[in-house]
C-alpha positions in Angstrom: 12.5 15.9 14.5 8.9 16.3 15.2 7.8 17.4 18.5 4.7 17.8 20.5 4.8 19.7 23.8 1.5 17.8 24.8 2.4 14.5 24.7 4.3 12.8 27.6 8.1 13.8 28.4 10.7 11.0 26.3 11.3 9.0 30.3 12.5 5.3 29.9 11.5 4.4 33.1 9.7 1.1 32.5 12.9 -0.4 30.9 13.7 -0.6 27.4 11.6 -4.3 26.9 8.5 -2.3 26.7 10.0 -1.2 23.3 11.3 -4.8 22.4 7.9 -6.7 23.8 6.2 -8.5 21.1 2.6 -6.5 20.5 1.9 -6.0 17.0 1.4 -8.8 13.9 2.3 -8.4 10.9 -0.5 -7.4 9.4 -1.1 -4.8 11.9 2.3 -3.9 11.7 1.8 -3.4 7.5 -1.3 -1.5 8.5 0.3 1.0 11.0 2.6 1.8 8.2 0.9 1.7 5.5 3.1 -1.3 4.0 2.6 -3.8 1.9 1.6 -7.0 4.1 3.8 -9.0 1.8 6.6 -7.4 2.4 6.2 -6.9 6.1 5.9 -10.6 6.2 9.0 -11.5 4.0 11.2 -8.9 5.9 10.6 -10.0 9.3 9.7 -13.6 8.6 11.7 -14.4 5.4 9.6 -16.7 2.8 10.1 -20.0 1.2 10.4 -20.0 -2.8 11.8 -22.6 -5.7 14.5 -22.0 -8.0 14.7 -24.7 -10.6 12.9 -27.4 -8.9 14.8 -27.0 -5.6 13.2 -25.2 -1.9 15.2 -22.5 -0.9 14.2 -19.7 1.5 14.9 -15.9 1.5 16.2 -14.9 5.2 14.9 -11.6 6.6 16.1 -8.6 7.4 14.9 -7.7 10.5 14.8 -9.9 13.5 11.3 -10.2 15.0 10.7 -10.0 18.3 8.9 -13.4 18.6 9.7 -15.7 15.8 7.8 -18.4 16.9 4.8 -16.4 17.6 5.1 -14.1 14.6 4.6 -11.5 16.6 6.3 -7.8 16.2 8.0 -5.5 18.5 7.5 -1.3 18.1 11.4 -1.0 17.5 10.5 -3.7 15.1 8.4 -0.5 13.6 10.9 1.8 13.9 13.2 -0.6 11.5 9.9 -1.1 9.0 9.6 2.5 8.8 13.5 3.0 8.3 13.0 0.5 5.5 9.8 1.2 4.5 11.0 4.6 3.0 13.1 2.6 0.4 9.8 1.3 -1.3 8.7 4.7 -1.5 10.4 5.3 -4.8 12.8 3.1 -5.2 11.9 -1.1 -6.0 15.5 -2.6 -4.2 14.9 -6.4 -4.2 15.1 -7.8 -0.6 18.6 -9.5 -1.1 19.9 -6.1 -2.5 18.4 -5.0 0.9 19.8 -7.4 3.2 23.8 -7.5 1.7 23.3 -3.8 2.2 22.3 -4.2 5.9 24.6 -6.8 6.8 27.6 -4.4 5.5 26.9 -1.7 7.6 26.5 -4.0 10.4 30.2 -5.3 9.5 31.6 -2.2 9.7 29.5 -0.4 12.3 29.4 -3.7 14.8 26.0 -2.6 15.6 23.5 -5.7 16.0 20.4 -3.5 14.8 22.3 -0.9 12.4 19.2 0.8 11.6 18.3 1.8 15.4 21.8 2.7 16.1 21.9 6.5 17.2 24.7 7.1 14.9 22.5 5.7 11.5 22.2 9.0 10.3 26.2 10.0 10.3 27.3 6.5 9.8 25.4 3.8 9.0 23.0 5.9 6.1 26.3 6.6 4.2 28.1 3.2 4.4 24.4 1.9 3.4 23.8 4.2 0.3 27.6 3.7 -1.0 26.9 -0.1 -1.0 23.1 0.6 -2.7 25.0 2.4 -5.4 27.1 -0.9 -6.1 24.0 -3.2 -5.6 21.3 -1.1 -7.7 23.5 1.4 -9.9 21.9 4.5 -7.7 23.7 7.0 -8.4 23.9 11.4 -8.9 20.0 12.3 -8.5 18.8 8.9 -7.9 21.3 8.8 -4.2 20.3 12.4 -2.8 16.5 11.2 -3.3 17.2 7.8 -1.9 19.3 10.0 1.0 16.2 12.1 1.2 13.8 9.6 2.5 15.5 7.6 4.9 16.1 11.1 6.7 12.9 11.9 6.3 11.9 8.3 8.4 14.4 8.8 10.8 13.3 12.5 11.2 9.7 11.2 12.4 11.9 9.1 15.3 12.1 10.5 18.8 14.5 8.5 20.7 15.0 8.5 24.5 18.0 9.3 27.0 19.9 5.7 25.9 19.5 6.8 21.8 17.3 4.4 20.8 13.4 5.0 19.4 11.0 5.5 22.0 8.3 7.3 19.5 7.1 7.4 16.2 5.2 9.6 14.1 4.5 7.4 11.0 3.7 9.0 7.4 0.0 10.0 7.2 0.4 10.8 3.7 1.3 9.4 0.3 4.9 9.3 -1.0 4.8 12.5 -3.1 3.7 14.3 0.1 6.2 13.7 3.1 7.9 16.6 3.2 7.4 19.1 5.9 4.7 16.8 7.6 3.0 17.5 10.4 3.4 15.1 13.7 -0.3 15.2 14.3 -0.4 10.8 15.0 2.2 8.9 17.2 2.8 5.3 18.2 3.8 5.1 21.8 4.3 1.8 23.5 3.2 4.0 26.5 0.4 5.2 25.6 -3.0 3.4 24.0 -1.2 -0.2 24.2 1.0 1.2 21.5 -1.7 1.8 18.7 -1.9 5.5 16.9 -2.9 8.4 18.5 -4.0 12.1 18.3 -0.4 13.8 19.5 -1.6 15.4 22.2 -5.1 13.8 22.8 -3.6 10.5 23.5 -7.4 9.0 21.5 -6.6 6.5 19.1 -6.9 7.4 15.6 -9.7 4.6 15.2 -11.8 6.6 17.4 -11.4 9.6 15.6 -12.4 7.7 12.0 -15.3 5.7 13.9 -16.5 8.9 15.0 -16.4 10.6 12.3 -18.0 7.9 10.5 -20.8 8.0 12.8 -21.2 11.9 11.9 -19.3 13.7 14.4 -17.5 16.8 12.6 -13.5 17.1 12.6 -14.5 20.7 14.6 -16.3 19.1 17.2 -13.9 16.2 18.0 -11.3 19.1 18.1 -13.1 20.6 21.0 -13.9 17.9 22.5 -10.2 16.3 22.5 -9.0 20.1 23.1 -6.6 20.0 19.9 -6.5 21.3 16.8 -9.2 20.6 14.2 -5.7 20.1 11.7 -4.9 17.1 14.1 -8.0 15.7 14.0 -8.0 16.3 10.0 -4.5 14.4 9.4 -5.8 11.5 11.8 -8.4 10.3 9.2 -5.8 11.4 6.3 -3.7 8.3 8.4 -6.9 6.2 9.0 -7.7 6.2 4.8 -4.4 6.2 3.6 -3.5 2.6 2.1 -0.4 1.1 1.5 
């Protein structure tokens, strides 16, 4: 699990609904990930399709916290980021996706499987032994598949009650996520939950604005007393795409 001795200590005391408040939209919520705002959209919102002349609609898989308003919680992110490690590598259509989902919810009786504490010990195996049925996964193709949803849930903190209070998203391509550092964090404490500097507790647009404006990654170091390695892997995060 990443950690960072300079950013604030994992406290709950607001309440968990300032993890659960809706504060992000889709699109930002693609961007802060570096999803696809397609399937950002379709997971959390579903989408409307025809199949031989007749509407039909593909439900999502993660339930938003504002339906109405479209609007996105940051345990909302967490579950993106769970699930965002599937698309990584591996193309599982969203139905594949959501029979998966709704199994382990069967059999864990969790409401929100992928949060649960006990994902990684429970939930991740029930899940990958129903992927193998669904999309023939199976020897190499499993352990990888394995591999990257503990590599999301390893860039979770999660408070005294076990669920997410931090995340430090992927600031690099798929092929790269190994051993990563946790220079940027989403925080619904800190910066109105956008990405930050771990440790600096700027927001990684300030860091690419200023660096676009000429300011050197050694002088925003010294001026946000962190390392110039943080301030390099916050514009890695601001230029990676999805």
């Amino acid at each position: 699990m990443p950690k960072n001795s300079d950013l604030p200590p994992l406290k709950e005391s607001r309440g968990p609904s300032i993890y659960d408040a809706p504060s992000y939209s889709a699109a930002e919520a693609a961007h802060l990930l570096k999803l696809g705002g397609s399937t950002v959209r379709v997971w959390c919102f579903g989408q409307g399709y025809s199949y031989r002349g007749t509407a039909r609609r593909f439900r999502p898989v993660i339930e938003p916290a504002d339906r109405a308003g479209r609007l996105l919680s940051f345990s909302n992110l967490c579950e993106l980021h769970i699930l965002g490690s599937i698309t990584r590598g591996h193309r599982i259509p969203l139905q594949r996706v959501r029979r998966a989902l709704e199994f382990v919810h069967k059999e864990t009786r969790s409401p929100r499987p992928l949060l649960g504490e006990d994902f990684r010990t429970n939930g991740l195996d029930l899940f990958l032994d129903y992927a193998v049925q669904l999309v023939n996964v199976s020897g190499g193709g499993q352990i990888a598949l394995r591999g990257e949803f503990e590599r999301a849930l390893d860039r979770i903190q999660r408070g005294a009650s076990g669920m997410p209070v931090r995340l430090f998203p992927f600031t690099r391509k798929a092929s790269q996520t190994t051993g990563l550092p946790s220079a940027v964090a989403i925080d619904p404490r800190i910066a109105f939950g956008r990405p930050i500097v771990a440790g600096a507790g700027v927001r990684t647009d300030v860091i690419s604005d200023r660096f676009g404006a000429g300011d050197s990654p050694a002088e925003m170091a010294e001026d946000y007393c962190v390392s110039e390695e943080n301030i390099l892997e916050a514009l890695r995060y601001e230029r990676l795409a999805a």
